[in-house]
N, CA, C and O atoms as CSV, one atom per row, in Angstrom:
chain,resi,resn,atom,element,x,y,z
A,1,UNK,N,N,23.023,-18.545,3.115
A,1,UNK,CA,C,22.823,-18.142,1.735
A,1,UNK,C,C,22.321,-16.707,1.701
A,1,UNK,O,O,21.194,-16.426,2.109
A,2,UNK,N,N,23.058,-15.912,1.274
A,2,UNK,CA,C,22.565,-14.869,0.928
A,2,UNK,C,C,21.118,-14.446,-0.781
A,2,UNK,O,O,21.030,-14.776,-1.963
A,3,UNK,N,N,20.495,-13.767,-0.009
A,3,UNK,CA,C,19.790,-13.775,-0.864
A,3,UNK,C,C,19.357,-13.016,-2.101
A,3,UNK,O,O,18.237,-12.517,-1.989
A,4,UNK,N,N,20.006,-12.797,-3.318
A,4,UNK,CA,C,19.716,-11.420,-4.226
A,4,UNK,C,C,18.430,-11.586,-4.811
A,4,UNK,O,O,18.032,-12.614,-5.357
A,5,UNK,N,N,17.490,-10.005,-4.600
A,5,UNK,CA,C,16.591,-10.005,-5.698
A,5,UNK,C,C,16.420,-8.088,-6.086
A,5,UNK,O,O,16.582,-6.954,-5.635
A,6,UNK,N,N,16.165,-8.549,-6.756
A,6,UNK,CA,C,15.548,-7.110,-7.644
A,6,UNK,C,C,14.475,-7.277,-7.771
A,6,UNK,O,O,13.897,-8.351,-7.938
A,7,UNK,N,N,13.921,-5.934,-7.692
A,7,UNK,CA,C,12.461,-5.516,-7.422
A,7,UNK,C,C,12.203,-4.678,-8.747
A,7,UNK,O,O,12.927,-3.833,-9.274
A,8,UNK,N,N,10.945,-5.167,-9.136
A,8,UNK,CA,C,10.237,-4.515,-10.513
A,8,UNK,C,C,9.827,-3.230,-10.061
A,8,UNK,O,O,9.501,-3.152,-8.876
A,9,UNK,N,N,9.765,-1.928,-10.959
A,9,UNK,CA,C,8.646,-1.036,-10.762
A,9,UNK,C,C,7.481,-1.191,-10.215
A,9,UNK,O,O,7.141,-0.350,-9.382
A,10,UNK,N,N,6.726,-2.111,-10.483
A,10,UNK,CA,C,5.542,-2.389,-10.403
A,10,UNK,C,C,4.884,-3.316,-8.725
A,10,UNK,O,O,3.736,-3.613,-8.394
A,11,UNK,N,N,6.510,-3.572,-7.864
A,11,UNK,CA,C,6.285,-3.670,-6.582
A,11,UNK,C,C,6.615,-2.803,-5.766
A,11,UNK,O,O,7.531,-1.992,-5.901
A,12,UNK,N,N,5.702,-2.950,-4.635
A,12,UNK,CA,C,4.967,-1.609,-3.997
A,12,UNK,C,C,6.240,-1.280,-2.757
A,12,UNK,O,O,6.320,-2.059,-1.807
A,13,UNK,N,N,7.105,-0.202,-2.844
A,13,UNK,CA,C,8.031,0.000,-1.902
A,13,UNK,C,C,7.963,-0.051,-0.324
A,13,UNK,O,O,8.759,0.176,0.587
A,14,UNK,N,N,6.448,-0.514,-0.436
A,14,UNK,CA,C,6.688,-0.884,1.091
A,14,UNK,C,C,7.225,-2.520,1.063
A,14,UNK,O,O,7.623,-2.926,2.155
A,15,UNK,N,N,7.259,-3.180,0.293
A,15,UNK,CA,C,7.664,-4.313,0.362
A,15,UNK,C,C,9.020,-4.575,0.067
A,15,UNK,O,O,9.691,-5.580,0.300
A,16,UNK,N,N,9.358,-3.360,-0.562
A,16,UNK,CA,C,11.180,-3.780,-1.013
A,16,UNK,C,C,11.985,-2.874,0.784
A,16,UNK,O,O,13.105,-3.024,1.272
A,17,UNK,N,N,11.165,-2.278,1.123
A,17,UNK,CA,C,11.586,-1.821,2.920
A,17,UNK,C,C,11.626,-3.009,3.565
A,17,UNK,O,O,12.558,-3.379,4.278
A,18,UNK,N,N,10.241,-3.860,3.241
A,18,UNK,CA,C,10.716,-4.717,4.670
A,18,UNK,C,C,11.543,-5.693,4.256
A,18,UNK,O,O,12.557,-6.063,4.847
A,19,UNK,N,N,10.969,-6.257,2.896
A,19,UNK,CA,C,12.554,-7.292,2.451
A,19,UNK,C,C,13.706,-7.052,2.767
A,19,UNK,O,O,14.451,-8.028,2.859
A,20,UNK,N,N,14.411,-5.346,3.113
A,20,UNK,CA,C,15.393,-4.939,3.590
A,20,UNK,C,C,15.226,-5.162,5.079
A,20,UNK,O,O,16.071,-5.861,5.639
A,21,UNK,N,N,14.493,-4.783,5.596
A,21,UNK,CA,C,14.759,-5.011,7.065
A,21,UNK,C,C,14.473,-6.129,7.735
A,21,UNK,O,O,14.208,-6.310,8.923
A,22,UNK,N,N,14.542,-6.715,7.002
A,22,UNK,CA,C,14.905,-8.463,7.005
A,22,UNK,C,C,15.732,-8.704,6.827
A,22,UNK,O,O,16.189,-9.635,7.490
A,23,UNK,N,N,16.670,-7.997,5.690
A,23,UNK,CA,C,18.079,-8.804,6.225
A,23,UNK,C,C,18.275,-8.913,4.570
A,23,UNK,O,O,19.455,-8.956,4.221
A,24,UNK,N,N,17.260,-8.963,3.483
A,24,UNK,CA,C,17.183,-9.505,2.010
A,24,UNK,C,C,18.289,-7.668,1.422
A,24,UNK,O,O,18.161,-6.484,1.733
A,25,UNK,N,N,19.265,-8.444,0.487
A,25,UNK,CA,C,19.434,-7.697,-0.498
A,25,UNK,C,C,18.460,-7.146,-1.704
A,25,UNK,O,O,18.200,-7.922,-2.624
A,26,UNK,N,N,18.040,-6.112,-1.706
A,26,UNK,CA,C,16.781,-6.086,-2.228
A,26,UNK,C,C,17.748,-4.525,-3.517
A,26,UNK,O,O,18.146,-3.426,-3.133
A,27,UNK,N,N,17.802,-5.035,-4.785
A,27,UNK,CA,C,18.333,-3.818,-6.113
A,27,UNK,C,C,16.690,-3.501,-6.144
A,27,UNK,O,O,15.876,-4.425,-6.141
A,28,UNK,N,N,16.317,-2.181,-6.172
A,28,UNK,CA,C,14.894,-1.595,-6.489
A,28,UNK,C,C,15.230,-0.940,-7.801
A,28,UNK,O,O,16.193,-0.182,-7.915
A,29,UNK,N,N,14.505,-1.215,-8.683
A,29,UNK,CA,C,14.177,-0.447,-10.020
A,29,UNK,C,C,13.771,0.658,-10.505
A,29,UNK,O,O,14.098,1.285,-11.512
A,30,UNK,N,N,12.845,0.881,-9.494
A,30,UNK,CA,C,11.996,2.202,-9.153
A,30,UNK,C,C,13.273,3.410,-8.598
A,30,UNK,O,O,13.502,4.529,-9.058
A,31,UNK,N,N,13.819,2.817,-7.673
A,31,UNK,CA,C,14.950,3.734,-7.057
A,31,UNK,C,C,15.912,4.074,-8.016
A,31,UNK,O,O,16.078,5.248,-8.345
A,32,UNK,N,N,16.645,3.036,-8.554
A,32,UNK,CA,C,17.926,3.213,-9.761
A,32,UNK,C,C,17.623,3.311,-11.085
A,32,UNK,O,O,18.471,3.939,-11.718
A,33,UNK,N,N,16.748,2.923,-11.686
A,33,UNK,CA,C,16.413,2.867,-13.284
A,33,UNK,C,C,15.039,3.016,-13.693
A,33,UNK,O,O,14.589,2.343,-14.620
A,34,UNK,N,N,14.316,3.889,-13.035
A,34,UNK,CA,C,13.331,4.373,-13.444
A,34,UNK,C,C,12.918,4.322,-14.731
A,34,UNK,O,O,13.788,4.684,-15.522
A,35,UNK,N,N,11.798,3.968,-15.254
A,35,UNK,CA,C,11.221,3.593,-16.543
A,35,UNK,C,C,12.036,2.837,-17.593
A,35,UNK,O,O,11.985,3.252,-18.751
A,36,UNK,N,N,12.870,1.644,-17.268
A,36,UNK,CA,C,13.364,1.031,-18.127
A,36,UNK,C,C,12.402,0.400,-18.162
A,36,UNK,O,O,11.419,0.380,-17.421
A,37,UNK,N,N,12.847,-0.557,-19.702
A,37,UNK,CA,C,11.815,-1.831,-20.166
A,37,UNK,C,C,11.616,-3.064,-19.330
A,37,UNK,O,O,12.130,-2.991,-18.214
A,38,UNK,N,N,10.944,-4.254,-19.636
A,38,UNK,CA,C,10.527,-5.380,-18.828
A,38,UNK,C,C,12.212,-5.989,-19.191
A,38,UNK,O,O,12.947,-6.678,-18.483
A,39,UNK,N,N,12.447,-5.407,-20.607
A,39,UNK,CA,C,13.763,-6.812,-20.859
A,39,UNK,C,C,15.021,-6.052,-20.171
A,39,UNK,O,O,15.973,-6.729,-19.784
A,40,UNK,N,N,15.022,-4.603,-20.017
A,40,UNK,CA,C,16.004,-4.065,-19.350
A,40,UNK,C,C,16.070,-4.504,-17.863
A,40,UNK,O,O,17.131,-4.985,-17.464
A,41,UNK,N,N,14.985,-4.373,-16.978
A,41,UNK,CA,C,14.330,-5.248,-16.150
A,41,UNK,C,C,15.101,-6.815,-15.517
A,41,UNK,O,O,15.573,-7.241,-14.463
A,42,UNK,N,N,14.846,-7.296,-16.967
A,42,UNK,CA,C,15.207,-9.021,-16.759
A,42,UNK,C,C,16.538,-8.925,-17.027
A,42,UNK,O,O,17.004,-10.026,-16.734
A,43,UNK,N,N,17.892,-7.814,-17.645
A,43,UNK,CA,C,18.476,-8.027,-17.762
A,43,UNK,C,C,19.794,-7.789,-16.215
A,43,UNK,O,O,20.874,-8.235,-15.827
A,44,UNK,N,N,18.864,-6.911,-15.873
A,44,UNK,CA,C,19.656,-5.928,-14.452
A,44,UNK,C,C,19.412,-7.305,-13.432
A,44,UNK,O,O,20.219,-7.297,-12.503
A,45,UNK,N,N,18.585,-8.337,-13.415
A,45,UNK,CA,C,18.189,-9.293,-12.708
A,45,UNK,C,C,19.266,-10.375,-13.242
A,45,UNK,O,O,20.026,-10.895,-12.426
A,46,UNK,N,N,19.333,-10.723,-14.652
A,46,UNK,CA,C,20.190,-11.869,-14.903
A,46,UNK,C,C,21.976,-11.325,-14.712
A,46,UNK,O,O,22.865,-12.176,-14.687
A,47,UNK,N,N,22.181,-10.345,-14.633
A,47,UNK,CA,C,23.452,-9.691,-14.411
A,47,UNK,C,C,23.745,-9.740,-12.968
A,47,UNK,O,O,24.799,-10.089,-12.436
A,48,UNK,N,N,22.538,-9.297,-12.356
A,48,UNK,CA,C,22.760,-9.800,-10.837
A,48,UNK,C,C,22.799,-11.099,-10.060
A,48,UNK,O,O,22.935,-11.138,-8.837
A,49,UNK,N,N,22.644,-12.385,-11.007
A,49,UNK,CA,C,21.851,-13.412,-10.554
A,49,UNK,C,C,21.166,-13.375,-9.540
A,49,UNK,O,O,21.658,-13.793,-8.492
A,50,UNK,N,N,19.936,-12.904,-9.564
A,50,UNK,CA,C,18.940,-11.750,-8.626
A,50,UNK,C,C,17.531,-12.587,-8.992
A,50,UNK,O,O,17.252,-12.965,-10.130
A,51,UNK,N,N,16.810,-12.774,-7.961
A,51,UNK,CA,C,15.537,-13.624,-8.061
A,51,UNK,C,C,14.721,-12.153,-8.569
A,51,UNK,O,O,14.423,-11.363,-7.672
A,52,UNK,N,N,14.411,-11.844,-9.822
A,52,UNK,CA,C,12.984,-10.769,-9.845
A,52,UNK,C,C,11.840,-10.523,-9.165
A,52,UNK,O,O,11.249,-11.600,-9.088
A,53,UNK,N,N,11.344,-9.840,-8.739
A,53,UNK,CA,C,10.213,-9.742,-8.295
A,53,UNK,C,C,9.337,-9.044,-8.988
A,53,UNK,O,O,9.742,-7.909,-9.240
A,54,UNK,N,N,8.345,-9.283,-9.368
A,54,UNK,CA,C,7.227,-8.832,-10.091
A,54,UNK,C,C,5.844,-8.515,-9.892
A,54,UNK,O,O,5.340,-9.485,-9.326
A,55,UNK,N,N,5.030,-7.661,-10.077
A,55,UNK,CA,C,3.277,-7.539,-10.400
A,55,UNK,C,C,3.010,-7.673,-11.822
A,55,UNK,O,O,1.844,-7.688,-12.217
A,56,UNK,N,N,3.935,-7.766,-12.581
A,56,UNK,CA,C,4.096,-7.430,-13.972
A,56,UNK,C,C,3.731,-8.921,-14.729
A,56,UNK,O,O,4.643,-9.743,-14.652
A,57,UNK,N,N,2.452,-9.378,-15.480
A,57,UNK,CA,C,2.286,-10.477,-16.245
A,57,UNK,C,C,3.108,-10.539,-17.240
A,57,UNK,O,O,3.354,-11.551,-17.896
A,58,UNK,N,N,3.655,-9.246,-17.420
A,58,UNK,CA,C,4.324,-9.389,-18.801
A,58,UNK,C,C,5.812,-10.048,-18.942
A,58,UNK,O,O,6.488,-10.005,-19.970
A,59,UNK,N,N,6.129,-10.563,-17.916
A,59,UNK,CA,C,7.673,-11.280,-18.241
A,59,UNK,C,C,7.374,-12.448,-18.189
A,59,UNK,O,O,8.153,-13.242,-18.717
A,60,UNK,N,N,6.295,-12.898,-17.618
A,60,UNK,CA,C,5.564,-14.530,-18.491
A,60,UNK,C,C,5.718,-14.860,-19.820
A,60,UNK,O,O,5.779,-16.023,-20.220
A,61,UNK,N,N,5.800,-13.623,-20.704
A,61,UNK,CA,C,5.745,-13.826,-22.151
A,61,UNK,C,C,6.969,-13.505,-22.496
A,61,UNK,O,O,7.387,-14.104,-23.487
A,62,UNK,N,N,8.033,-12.378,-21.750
A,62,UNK,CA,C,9.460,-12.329,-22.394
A,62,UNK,C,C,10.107,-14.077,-21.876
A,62,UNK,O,O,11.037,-14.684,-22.406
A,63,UNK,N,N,9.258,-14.525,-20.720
A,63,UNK,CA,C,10.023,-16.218,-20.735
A,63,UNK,C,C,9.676,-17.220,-21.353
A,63,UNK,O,O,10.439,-17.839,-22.093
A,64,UNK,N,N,8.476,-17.527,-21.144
A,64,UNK,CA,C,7.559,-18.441,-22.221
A,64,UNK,C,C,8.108,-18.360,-23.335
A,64,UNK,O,O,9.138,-18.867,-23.779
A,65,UNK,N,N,7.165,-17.519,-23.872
A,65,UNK,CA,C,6.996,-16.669,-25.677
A,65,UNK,C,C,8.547,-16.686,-26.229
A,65,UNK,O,O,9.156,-17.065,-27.229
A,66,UNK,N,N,8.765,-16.161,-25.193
A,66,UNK,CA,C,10.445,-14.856,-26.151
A,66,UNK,C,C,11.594,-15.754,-25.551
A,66,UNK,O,O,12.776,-15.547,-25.823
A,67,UNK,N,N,11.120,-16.882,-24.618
A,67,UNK,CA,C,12.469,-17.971,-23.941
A,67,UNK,C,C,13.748,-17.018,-23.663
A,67,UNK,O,O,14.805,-17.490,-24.080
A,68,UNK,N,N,13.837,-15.661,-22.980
A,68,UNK,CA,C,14.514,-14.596,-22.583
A,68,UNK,C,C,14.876,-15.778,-21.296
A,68,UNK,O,O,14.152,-16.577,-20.702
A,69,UNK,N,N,16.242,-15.481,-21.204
A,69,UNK,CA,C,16.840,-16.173,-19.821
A,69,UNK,C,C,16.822,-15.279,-18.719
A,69,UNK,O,O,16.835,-14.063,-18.910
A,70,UNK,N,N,16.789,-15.841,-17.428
A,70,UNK,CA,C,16.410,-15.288,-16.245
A,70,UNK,C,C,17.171,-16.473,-15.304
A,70,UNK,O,O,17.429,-17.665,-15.471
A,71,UNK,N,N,17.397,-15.447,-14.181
A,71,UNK,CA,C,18.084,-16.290,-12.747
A,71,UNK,C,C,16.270,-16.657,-11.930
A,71,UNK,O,O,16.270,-17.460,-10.997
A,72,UNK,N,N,15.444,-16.280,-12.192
A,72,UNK,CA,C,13.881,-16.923,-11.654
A,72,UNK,C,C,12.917,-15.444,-11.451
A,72,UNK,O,O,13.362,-14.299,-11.380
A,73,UNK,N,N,12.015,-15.718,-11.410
A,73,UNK,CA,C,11.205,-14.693,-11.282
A,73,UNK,C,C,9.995,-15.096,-10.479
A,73,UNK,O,O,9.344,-16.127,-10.649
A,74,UNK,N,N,9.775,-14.162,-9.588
A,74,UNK,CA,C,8.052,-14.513,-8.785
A,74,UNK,C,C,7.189,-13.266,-8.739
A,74,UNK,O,O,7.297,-12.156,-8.220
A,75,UNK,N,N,6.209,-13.943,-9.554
A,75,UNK,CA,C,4.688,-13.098,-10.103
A,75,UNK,C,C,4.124,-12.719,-9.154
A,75,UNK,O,O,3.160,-13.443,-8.907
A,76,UNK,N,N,4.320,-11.447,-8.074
A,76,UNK,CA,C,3.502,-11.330,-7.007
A,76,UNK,C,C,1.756,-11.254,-7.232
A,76,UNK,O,O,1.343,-10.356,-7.966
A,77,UNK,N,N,0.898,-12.061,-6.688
A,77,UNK,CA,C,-0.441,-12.109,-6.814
A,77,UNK,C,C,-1.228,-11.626,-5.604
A,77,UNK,O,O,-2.151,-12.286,-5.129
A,78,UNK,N,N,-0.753,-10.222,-5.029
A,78,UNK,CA,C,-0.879,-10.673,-3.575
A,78,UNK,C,C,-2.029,-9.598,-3.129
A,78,UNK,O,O,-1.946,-8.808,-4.070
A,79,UNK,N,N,-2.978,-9.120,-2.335
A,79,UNK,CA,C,-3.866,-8.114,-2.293
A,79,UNK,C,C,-3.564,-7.408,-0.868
A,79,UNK,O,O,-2.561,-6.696,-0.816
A,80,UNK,N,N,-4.309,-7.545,0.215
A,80,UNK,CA,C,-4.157,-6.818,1.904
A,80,UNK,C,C,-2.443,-6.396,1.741
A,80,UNK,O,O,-1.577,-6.978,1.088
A,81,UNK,N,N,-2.374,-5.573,2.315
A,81,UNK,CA,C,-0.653,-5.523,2.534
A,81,UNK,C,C,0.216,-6.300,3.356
A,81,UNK,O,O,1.154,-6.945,2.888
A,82,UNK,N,N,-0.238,-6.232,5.279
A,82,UNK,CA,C,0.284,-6.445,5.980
A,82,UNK,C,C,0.514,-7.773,5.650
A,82,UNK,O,O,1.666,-8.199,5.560
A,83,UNK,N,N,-0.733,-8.671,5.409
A,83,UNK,CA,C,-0.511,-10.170,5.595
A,83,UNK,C,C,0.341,-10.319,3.960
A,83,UNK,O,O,0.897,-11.404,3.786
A,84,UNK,N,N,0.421,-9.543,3.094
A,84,UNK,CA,C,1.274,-9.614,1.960
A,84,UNK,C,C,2.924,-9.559,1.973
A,84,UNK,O,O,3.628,-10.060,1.096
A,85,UNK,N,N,3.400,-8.862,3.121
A,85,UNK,CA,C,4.788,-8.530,3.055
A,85,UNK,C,C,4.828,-9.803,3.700
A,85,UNK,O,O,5.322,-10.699,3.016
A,86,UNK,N,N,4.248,-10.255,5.381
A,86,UNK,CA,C,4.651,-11.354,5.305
A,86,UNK,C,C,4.723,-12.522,4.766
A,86,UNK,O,O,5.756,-13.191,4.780
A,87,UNK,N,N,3.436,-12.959,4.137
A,87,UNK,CA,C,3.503,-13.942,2.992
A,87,UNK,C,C,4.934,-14.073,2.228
A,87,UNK,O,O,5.630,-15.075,2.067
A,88,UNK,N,N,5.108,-12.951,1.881
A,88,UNK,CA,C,5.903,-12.846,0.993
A,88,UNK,C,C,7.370,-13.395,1.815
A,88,UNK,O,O,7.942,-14.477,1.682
A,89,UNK,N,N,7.662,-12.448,2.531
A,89,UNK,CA,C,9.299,-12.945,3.521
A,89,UNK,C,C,9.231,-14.483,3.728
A,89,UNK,O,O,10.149,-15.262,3.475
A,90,UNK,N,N,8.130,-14.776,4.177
A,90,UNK,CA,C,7.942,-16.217,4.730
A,90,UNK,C,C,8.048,-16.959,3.498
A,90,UNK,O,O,8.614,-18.045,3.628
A,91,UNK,N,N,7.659,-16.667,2.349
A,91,UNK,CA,C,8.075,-17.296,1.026
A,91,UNK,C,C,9.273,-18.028,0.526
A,91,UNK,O,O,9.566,-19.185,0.222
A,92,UNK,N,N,10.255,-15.999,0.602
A,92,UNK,CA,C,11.606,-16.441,0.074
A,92,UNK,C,C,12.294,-16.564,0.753
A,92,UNK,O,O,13.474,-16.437,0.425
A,93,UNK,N,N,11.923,-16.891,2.135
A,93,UNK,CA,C,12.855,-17.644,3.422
A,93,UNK,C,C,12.727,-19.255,3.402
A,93,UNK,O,O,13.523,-20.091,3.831
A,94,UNK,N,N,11.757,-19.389,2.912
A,94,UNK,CA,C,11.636,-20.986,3.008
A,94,UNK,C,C,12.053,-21.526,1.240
A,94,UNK,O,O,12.318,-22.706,1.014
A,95,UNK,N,N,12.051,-20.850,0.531
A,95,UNK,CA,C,11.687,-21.382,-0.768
A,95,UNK,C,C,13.463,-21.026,-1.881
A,95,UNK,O,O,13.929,-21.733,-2.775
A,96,UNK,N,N,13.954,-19.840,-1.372
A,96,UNK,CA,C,14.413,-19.430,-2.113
A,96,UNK,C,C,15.133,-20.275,-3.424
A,96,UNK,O,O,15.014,-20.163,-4.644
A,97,UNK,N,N,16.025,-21.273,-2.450
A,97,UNK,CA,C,16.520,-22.082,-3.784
A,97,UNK,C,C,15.734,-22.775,-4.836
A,97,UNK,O,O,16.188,-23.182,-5.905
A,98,UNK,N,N,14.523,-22.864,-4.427
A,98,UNK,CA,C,13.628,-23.706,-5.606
A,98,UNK,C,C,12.815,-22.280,-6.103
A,98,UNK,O,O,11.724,-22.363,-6.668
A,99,UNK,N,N,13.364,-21.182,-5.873
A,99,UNK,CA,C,12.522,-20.118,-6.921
A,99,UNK,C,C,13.195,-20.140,-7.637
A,99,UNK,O,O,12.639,-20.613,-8.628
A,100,UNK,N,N,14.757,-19.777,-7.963
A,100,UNK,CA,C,15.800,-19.842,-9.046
A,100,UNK,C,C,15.427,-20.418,-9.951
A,100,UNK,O,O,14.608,-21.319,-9.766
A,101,UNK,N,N,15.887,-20.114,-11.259
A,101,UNK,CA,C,15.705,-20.639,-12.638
A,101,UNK,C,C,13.987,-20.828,-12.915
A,101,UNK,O,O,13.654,-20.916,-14.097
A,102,UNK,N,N,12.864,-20.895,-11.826
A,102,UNK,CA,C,12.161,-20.994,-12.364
A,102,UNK,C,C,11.005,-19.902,-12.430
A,102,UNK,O,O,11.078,-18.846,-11.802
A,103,UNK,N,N,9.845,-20.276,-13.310
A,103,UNK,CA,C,8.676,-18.946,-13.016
A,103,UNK,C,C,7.817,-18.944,-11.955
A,103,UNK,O,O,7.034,-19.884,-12.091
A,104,UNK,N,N,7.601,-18.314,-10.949
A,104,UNK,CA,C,6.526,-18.959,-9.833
A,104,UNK,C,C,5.576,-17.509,-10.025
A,104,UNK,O,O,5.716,-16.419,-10.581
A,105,UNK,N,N,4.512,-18.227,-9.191
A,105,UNK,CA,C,3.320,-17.460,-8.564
A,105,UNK,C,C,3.075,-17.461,-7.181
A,105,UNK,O,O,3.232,-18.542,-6.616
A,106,UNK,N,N,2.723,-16.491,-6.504
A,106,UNK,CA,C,2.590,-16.037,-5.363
A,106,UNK,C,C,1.276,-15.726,-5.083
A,106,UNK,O,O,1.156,-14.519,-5.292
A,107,UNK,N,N,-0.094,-16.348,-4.604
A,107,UNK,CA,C,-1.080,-15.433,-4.070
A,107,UNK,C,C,-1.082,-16.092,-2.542
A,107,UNK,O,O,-0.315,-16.923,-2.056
A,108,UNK,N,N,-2.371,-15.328,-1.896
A,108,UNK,CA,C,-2.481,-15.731,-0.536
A,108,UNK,C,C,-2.491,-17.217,-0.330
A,108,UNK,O,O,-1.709,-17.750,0.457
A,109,UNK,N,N,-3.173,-17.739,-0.874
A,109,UNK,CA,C,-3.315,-19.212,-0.529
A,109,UNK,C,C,-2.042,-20.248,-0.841
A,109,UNK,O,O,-1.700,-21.262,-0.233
A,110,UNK,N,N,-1.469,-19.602,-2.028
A,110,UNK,CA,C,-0.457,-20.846,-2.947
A,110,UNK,C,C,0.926,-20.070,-3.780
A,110,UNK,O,O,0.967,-19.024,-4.428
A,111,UNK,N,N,1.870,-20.958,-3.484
A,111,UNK,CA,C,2.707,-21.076,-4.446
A,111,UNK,C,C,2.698,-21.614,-5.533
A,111,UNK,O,O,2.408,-22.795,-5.340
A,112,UNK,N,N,2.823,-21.457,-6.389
A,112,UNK,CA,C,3.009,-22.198,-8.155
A,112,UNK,C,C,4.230,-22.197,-8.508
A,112,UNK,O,O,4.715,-21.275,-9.164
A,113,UNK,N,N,4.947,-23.321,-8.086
A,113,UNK,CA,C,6.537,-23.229,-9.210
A,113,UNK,C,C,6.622,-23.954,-10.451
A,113,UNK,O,O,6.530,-25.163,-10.664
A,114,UNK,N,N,6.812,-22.999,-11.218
A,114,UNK,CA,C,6.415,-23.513,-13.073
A,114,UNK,C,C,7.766,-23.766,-13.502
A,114,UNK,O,O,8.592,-22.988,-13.024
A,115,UNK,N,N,8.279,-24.804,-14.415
A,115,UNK,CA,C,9.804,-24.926,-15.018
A,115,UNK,C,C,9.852,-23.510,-15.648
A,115,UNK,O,O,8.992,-22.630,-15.689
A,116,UNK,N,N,11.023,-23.554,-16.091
A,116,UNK,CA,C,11.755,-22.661,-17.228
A,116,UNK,C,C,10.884,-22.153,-18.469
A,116,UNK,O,O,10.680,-20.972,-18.752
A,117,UNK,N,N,10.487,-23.093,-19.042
A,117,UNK,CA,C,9.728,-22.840,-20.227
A,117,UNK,C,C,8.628,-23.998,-20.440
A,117,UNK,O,O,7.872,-23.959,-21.410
């Protein structure tokens, strides 16, 4: 399975490097579309069917609130770096198909996979 995600502004480019040198298709936001909106954002993600990646609380509320459709999104919660990138790889290597369609959370200790709405 190949894996698409797009990366928010608001995640830290050392993490969209190593997701690449891992092997992850990684669309960066920061690189191609600099200062678009959260929904421009969610839309470059649902066009891609592209797992989002986020620091951003605020697409909790374009999904919740605003029920904006999305291919899944994960709320990075994450602090140290090193043990963060891996957390993270080790995440969407084990998890990926059950991140799709839904909202998750990411900190050191836990995953949170939340439905749709």
């Amino acid at each position: 399975m190949e894996y698409q995600i797009v990366a928010d502004e608001s995640v830290d480019h050392r993490i969209v490097i190593a997701l690449r040198e891992c092997g992850f298709a990684v669309y960066s936001i920061s690189e191609s579309q600099a200062s678009v909106s959260d929904r421009e954002v969610l839309g470059v993600a649902v066009t891609q069917g592209a797992l989002l990646l986020t620091e951003d609380k605020d697409f909790g509320e374009l999904v919740f609130r605003l029920q904006l459709s999305h291919k899944g999104i994960l709320l990075l919660r994450l602090t140290e770096q090193t043990k963060s990138i891996k957390t993270l790889v080790q995440t969407i290597e084990k998890h990926y198909p059950a991140l799709l369609n839904t909202f998750s959370v990411l900190s050191h200790d836990k995953l949170r996979i939340k439905d749709r709405y």
